[in-house]
N, CA, C and O atoms as a printed pandas DataFrame, in Angstrom:
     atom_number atom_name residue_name chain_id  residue_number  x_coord  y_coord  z_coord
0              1         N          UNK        A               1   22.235   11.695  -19.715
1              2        CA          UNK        A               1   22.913   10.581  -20.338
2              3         C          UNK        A               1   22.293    9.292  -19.824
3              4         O          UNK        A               1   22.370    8.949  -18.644
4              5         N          UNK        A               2   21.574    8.481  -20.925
5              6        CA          UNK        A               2   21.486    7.194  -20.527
6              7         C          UNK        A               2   22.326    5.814  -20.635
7              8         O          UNK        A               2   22.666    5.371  -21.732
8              9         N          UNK        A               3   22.680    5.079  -19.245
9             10        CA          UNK        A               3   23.508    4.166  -19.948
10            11         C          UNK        A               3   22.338    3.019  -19.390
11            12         O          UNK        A               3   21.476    3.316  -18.562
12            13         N          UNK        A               4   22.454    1.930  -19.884
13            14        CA          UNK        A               4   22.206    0.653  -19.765
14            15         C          UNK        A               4   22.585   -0.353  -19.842
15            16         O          UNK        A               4   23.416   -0.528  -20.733
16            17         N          UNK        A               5   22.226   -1.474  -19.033
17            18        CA          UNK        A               5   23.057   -2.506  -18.632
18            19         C          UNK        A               5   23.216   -2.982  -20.227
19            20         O          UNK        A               5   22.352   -2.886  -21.098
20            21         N          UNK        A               6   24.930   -3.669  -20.400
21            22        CA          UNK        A               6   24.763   -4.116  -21.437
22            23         C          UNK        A               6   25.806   -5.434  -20.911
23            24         O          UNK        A               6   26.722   -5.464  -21.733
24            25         N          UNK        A               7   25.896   -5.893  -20.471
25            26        CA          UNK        A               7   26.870   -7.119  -19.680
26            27         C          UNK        A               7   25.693   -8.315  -19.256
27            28         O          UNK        A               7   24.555   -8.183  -18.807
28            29         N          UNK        A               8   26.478   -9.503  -19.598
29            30        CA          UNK        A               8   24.954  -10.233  -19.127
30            31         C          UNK        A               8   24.141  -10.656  -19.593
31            32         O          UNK        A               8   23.237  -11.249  -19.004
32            33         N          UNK        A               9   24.223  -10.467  -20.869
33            34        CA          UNK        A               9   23.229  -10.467  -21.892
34            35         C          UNK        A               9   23.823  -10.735  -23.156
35            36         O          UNK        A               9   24.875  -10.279  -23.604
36            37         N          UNK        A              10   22.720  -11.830  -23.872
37            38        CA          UNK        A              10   23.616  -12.499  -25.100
38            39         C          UNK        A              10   22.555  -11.058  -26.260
39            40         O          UNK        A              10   21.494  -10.499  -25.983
40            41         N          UNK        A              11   23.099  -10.966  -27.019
41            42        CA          UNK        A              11   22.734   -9.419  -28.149
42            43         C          UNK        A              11   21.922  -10.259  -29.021
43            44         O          UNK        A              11   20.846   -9.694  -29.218
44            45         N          UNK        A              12   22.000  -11.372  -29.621
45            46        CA          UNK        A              12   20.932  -12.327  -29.888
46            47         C          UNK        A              12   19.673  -12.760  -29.566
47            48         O          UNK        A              12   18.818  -13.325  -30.249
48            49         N          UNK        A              13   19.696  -12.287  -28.018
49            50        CA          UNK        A              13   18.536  -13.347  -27.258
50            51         C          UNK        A              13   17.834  -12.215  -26.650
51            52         O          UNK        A              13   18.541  -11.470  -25.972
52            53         N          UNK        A              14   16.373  -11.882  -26.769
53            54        CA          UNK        A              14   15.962  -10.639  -26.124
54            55         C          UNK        A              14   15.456  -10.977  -25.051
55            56         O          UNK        A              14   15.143  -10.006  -24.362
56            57         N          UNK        A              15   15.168  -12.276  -24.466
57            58        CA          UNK        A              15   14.739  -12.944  -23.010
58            59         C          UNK        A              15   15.755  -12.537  -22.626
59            60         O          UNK        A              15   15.485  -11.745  -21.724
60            61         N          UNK        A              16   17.423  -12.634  -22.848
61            62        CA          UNK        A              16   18.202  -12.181  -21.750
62            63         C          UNK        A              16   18.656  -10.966  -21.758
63            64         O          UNK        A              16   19.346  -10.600  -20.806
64            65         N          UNK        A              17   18.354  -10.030  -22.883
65            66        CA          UNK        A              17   18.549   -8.780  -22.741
66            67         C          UNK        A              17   17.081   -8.174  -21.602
67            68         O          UNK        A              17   17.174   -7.265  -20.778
68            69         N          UNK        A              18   16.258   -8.717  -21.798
69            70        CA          UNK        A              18   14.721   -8.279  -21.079
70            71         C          UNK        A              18   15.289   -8.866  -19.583
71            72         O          UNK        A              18   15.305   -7.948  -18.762
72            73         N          UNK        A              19   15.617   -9.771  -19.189
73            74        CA          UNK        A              19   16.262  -10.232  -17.653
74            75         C          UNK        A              19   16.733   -9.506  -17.170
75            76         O          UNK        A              19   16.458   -9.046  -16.062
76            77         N          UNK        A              20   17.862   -9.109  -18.129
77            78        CA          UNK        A              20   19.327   -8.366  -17.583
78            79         C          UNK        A              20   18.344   -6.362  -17.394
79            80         O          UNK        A              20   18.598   -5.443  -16.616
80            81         N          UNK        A              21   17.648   -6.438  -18.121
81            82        CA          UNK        A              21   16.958   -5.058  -17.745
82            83         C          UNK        A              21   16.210   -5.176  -16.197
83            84         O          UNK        A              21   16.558   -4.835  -15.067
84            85         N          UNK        A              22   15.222   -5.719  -16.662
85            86        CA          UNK        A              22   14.282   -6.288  -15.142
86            87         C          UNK        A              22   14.901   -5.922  -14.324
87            88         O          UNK        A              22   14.842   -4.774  -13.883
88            89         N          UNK        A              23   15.947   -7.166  -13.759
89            90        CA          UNK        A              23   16.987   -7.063  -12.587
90            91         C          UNK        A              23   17.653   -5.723  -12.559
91            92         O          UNK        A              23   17.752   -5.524  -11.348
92            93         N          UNK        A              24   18.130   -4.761  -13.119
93            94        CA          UNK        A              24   18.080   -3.378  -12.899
94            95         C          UNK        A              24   17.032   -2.904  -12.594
95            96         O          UNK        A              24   17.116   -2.402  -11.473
96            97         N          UNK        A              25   15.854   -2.780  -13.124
97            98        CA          UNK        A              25   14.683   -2.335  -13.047
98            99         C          UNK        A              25   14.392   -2.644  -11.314
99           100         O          UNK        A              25   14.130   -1.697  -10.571
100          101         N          UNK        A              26   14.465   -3.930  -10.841
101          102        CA          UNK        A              26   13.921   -4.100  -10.130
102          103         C          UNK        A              26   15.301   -3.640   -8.307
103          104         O          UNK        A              26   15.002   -3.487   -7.123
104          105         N          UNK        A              27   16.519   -3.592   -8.943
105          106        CA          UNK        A              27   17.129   -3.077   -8.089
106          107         C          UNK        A              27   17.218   -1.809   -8.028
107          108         O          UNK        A              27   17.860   -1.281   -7.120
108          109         N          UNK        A              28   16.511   -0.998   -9.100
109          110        CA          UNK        A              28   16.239    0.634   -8.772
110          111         C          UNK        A              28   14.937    0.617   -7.814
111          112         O          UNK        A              28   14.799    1.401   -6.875
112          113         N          UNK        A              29   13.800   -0.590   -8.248
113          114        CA          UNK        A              29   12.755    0.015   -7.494
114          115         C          UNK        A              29   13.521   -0.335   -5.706
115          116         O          UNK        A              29   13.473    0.669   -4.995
116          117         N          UNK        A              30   13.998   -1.272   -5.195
117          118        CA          UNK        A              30   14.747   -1.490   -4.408
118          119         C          UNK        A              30   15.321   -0.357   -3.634
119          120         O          UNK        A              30   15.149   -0.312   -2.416
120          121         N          UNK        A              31   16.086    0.688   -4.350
121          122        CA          UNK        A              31   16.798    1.841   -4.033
122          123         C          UNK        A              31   15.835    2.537   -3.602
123          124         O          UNK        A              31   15.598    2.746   -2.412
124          125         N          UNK        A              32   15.106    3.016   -4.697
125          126        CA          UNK        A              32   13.615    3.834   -4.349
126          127         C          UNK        A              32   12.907    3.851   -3.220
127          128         O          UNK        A              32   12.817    4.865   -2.529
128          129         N          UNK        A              33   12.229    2.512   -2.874
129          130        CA          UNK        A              33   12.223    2.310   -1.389
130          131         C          UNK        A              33   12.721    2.591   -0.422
131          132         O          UNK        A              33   12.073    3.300    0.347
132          133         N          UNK        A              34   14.118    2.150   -0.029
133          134        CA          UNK        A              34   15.107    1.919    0.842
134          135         C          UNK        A              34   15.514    4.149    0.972
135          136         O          UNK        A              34   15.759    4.791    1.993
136          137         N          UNK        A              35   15.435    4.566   -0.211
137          138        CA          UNK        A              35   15.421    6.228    0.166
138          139         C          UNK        A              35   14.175    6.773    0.664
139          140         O          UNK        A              35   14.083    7.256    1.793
140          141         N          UNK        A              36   13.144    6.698   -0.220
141          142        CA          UNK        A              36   11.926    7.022    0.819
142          143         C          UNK        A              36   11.515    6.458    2.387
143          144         O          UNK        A              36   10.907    7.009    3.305
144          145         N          UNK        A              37   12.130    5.110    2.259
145          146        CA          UNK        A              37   11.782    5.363    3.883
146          147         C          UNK        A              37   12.783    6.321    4.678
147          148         O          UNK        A              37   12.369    6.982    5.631
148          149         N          UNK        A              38   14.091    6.374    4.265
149          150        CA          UNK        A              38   14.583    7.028    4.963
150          151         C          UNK        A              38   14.608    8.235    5.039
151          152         O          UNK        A              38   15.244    8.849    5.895
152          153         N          UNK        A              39   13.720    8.893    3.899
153          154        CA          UNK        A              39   13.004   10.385    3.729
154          155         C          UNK        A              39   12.187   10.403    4.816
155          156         O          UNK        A              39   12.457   11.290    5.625
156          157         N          UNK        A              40   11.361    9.765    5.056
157          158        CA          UNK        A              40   10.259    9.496    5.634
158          159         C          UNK        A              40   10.670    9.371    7.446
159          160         O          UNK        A              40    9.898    9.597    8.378
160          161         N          UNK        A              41   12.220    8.911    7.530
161          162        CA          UNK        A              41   12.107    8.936    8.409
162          163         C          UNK        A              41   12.797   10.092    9.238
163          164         O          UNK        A              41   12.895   10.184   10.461
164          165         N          UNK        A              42   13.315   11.075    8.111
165          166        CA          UNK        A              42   14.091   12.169    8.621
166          167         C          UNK        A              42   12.524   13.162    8.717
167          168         O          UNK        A              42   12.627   13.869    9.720
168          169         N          UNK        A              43   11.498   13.354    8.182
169          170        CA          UNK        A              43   10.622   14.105    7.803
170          171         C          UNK        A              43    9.609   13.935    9.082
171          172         O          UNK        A              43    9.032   14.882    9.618
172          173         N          UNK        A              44    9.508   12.731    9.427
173          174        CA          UNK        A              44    8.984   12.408   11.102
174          175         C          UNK        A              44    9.430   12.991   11.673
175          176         O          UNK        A              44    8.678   13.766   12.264
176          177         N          UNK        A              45   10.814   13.115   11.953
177          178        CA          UNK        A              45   11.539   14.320   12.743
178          179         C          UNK        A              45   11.123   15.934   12.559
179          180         O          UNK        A              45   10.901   16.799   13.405
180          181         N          UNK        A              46   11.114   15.962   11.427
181          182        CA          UNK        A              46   11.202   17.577   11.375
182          183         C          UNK        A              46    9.316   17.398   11.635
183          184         O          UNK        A              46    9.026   18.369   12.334
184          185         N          UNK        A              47    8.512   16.891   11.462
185          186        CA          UNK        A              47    6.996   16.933   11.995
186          187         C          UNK        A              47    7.119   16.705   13.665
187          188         O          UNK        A              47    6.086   17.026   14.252
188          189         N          UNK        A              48    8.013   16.294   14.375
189          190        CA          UNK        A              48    7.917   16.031   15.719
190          191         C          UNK        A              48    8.704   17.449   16.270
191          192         O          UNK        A              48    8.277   17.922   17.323
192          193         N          UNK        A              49    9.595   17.991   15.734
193          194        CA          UNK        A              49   10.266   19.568   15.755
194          195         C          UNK        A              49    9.218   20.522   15.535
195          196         O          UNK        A              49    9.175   21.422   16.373
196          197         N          UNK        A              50    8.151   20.559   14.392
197          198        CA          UNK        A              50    7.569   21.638   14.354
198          199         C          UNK        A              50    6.215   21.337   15.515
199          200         O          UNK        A              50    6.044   22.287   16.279
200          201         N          UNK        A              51    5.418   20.345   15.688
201          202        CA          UNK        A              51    4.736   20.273   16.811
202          203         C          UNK        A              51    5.538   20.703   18.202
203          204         O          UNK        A              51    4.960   21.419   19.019
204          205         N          UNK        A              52    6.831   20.260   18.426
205          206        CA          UNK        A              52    7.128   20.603   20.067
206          207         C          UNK        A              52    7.240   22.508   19.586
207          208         O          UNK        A              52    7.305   23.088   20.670
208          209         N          UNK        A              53    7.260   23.063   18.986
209          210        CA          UNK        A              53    7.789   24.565   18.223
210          211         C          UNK        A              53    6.555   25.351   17.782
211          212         O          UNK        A              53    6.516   26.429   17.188
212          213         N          UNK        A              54    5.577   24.589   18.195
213          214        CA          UNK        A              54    4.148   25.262   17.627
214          215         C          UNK        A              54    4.007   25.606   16.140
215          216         O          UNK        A              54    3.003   26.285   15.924
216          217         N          UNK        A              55    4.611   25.371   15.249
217          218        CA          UNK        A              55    4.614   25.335   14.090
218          219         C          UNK        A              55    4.005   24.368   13.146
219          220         O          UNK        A              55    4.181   23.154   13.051
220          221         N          UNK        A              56    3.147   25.285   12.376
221          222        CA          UNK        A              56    2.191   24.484   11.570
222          223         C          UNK        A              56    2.716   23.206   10.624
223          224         O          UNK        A              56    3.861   23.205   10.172
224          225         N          UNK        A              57    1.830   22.187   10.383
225          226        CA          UNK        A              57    2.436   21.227    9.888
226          227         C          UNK        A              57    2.968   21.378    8.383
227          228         O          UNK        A              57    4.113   20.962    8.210
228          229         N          UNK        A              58    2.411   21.829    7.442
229          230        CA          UNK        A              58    2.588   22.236    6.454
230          231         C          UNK        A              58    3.193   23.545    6.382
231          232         O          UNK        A              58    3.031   24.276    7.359
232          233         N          UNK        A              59    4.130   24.143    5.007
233          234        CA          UNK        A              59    5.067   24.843    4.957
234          235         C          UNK        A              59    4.473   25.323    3.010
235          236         O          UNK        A              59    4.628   24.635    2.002
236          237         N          UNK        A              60    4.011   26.290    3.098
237          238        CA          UNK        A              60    3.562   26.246    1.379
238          239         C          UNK        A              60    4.237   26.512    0.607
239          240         O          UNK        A              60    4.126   26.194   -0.577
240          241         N          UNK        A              61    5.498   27.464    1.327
241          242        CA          UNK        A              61    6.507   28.530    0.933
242          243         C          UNK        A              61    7.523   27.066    0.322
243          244         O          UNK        A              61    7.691   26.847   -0.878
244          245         N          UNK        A              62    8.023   26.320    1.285
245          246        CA          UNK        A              62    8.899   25.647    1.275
246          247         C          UNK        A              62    8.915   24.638    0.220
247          248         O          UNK        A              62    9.918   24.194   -0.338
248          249         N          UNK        A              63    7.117   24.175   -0.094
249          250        CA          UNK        A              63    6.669   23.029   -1.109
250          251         C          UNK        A              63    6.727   23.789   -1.861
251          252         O          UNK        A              63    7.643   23.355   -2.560
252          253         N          UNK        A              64    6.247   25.175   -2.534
253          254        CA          UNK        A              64    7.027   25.223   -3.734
254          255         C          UNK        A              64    8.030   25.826   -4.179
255          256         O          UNK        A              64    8.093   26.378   -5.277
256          257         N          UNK        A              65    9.015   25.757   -3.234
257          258        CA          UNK        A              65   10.256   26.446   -3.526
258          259         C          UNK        A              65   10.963   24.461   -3.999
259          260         O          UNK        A              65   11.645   24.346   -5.018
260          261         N          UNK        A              66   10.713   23.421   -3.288
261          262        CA          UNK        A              66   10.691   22.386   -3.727
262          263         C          UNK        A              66   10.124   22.059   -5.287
263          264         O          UNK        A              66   10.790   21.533   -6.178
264          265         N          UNK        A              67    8.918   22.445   -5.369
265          266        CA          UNK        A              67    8.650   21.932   -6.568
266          267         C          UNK        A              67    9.230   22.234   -8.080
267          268         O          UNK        A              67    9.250   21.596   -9.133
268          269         N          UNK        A              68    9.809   23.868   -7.546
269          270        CA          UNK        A              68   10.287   24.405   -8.468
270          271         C          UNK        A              68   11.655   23.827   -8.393
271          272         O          UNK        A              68   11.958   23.423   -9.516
272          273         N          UNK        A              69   12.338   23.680   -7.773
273          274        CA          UNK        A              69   13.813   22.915   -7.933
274          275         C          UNK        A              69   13.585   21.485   -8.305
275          276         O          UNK        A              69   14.211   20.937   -9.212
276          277         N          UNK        A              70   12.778   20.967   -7.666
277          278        CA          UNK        A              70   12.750   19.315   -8.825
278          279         C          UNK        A              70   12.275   19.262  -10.119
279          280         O          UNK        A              70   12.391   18.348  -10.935
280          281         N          UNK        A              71   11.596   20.596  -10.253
281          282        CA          UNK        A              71   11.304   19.808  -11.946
282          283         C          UNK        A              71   12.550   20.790  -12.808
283          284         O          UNK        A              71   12.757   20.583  -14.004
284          285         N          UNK        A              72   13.306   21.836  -12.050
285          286        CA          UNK        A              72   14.606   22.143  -12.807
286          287         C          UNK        A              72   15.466   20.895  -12.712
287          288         O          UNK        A              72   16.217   20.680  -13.664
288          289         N          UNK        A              73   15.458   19.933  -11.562
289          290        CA          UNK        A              73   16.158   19.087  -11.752
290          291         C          UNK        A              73   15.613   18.048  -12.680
291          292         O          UNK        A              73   16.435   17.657  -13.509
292          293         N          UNK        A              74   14.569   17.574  -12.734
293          294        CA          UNK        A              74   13.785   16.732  -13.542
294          295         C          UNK        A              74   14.275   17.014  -15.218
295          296         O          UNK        A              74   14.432   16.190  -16.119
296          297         N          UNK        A              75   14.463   18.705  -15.227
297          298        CA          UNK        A              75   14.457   18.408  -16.946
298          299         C          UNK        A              75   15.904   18.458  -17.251
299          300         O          UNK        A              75   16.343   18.298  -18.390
300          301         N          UNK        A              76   16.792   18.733  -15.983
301          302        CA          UNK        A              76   18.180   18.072  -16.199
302          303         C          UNK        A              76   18.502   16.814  -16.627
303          304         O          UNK        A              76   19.406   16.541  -17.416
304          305         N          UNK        A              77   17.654   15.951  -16.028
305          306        CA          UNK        A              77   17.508   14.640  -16.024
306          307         C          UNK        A              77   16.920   14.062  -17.081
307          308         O          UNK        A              77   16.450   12.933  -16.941
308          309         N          UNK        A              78   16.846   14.700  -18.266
309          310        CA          UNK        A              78   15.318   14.324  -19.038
310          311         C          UNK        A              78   14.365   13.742  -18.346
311          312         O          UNK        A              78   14.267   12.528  -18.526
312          313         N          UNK        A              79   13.710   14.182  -17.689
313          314        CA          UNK        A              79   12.247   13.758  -16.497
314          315         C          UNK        A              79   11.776   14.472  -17.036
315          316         O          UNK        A              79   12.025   15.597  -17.469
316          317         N          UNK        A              80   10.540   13.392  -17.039
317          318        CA          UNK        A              80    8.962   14.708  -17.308
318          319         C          UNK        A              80    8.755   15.664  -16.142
319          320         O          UNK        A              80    8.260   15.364  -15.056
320          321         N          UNK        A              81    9.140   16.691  -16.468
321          322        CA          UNK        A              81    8.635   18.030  -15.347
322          323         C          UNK        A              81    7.423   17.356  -14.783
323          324         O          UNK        A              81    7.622   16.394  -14.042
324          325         N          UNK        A              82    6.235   17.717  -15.023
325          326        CA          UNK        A              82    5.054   17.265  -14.975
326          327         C          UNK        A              82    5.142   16.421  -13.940
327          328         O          UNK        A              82    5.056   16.832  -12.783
328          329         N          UNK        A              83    5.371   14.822  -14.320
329          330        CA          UNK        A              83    5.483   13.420  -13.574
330          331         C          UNK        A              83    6.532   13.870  -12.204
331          332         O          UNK        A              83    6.139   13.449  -11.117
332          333         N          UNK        A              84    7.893   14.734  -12.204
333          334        CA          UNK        A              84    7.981   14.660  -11.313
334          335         C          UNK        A              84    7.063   15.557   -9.982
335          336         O          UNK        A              84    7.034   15.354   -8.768
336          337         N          UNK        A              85    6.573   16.299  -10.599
337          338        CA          UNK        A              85    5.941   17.843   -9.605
338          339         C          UNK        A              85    4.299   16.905   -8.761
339          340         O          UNK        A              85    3.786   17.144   -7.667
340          341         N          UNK        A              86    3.879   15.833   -9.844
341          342        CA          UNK        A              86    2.945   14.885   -9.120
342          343         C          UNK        A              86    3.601   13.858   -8.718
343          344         O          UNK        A              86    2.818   12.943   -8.461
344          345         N          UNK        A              87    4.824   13.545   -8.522
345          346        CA          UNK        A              87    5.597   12.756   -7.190
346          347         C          UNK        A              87    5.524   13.572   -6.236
347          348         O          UNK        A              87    4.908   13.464   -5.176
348          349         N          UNK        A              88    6.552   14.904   -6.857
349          350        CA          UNK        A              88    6.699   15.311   -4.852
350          351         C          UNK        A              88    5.356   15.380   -4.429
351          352         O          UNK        A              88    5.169   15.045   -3.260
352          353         N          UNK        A              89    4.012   15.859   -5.331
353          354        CA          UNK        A              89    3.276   16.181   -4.578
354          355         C          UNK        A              89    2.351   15.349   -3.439
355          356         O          UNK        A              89    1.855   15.707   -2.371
356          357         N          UNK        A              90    2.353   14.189   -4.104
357          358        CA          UNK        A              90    1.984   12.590   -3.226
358          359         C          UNK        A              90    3.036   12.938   -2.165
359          360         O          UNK        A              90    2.649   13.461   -1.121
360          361         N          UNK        A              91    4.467   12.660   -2.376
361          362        CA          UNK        A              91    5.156   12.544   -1.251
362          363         C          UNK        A              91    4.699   13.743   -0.113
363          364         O          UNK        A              91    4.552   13.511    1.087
364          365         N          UNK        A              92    4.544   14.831   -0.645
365          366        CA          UNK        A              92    4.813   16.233    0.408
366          367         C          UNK        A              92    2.826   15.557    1.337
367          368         O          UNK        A              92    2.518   15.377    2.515
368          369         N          UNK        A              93    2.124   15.425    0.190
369          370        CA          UNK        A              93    0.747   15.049    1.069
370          371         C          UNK        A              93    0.605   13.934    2.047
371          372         O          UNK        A              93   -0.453   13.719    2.637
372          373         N          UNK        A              94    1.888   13.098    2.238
373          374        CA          UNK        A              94    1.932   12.137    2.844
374          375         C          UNK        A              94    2.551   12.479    4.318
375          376         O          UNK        A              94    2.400   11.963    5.425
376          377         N          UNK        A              95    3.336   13.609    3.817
377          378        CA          UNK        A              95    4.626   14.099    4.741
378          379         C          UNK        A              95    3.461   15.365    5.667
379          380         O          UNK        A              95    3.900   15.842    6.713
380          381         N          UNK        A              96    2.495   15.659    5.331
381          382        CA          UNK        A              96    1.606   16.478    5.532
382          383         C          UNK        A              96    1.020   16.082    6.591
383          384         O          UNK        A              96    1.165   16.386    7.775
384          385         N          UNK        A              97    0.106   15.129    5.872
385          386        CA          UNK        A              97   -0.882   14.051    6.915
386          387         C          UNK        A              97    0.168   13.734    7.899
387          388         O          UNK        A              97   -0.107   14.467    8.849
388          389         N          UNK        A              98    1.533   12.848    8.296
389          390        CA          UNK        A              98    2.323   12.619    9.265
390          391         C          UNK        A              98    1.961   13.801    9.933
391          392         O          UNK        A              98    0.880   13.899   10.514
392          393         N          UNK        A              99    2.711   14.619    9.895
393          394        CA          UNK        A              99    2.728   16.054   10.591
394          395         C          UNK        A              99    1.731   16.090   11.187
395          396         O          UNK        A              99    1.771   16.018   12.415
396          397         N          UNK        A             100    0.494   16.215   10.491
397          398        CA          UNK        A             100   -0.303   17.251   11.137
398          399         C          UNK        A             100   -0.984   15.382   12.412
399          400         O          UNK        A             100   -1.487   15.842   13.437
400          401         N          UNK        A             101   -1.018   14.331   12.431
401          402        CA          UNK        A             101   -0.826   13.416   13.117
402          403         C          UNK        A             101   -0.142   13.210   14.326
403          404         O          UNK        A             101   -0.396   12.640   15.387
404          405         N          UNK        A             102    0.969   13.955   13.771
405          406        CA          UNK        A             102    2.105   14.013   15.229
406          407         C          UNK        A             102    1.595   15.633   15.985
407          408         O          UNK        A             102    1.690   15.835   17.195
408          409         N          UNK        A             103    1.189   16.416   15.232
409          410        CA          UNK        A             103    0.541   17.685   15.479
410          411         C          UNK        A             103   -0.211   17.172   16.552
411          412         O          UNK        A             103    0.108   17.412   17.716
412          413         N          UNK        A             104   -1.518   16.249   16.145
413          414        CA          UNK        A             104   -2.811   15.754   16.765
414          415         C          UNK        A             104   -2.459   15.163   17.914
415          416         O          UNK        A             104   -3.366   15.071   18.742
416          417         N          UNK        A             105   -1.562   14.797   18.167
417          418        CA          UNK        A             105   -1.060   13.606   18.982
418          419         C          UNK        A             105   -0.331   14.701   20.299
419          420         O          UNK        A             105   -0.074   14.217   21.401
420          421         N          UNK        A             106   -0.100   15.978   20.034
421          422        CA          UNK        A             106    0.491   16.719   20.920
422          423         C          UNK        A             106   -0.865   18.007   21.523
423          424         O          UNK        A             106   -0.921   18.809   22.456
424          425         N          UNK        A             107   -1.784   17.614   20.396
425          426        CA          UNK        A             107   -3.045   18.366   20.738
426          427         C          UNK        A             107   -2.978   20.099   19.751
427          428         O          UNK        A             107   -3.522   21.189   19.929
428          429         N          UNK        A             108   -2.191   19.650   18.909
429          430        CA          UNK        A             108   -2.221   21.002   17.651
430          431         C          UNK        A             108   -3.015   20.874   16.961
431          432         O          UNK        A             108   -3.392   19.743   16.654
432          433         N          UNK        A             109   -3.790   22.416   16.254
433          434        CA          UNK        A             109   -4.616   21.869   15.074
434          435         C          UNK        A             109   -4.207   21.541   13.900
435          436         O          UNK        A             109   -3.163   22.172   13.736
436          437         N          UNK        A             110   -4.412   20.951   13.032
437          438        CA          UNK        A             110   -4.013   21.158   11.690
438          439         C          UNK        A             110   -3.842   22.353   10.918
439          440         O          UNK        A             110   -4.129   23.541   11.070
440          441         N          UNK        A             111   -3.261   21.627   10.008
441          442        CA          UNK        A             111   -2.954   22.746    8.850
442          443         C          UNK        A             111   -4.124   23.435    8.144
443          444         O          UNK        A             111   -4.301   24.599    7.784
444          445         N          UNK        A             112   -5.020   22.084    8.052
445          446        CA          UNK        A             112   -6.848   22.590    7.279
446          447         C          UNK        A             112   -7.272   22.708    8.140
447          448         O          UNK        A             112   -8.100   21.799    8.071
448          449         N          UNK        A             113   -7.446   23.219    9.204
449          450        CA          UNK        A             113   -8.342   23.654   10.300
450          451         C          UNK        A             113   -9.337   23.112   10.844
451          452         O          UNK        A             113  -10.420   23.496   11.285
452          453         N          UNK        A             114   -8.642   21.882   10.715
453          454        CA          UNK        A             114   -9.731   21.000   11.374
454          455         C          UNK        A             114   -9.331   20.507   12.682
455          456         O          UNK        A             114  -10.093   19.791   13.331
C-alpha cells in the first residue's frame, strides 16, 4: 500500500505538491542513514565476537539465507527483488571488509585468504 503525503500542498500548484514530496523524500533518506549506521554499529560487534571466537569473518550460509528473506520481503513491499538483493549485497560486502579488518587487527586471516 502506497500512501503519500497529501497535506501541505495546494492540488493546483505542482511546486508545492513537488516540496511537500522532497521533504518526505528527504526525511526518508534521513531515516535510512540514521538505521544503517546503527546496523553498522551492531554488525562491528558481531565482527569483534567472531574475531575474539576464531570465527571467520564472513558467513555464506547466513548471507543467503538473508538474501532470500529480503527479496520475499521486497516483493511484499512491491520492491524490485532484484534492487533489493544488490542492496544487501553492498551492505553484507561492507559488513565483510569490517570484519575481516577487525579480524586483521587481532591477527586472523581473512575470509579470501589473504
Amino acid at each position: 500500500m502506497t500512501v503519500l503525503p497529501t497535506s501541505g500542498w495546494d492540488e493546483a500548484d505542482p511546486k508545492s505538491r513537488l516540496a511537500t514530496l522532497r521533504r518526505s523524500i528527504d526525511n526518508i533518506d534521513a531515516a535510512l542513514i540514521h538505521i544503517l549506521a546503527e546496523r553498522f554499529r551492531c554488525t562491528k560487534v558481531v565482527g569483534a565476537l567472531k574475531a575474539e571466537n576464531d570465527l571467520p569473518p564472513a558467513d555464506p550460509a547466513r548471507e543467503r539465507e538473508q538474501i532470500e528473506r529480503l527479496r520475499r520481503l521486497a516483493l511484499e513491499a512491491e520492491l524490485d527483488p532484484e534492487f533489493a538483493e544488490k542492496f544487501l549485497n553492498f551492505i553484507v560486502k561492507e559488513v565483510i571488509r569490517h570484519h575481516e579488518a577487525i579480524a586483521a587487527a587481532r591477527g586472523m586471516p581473512s575470509s579470501t585468504g589473504e
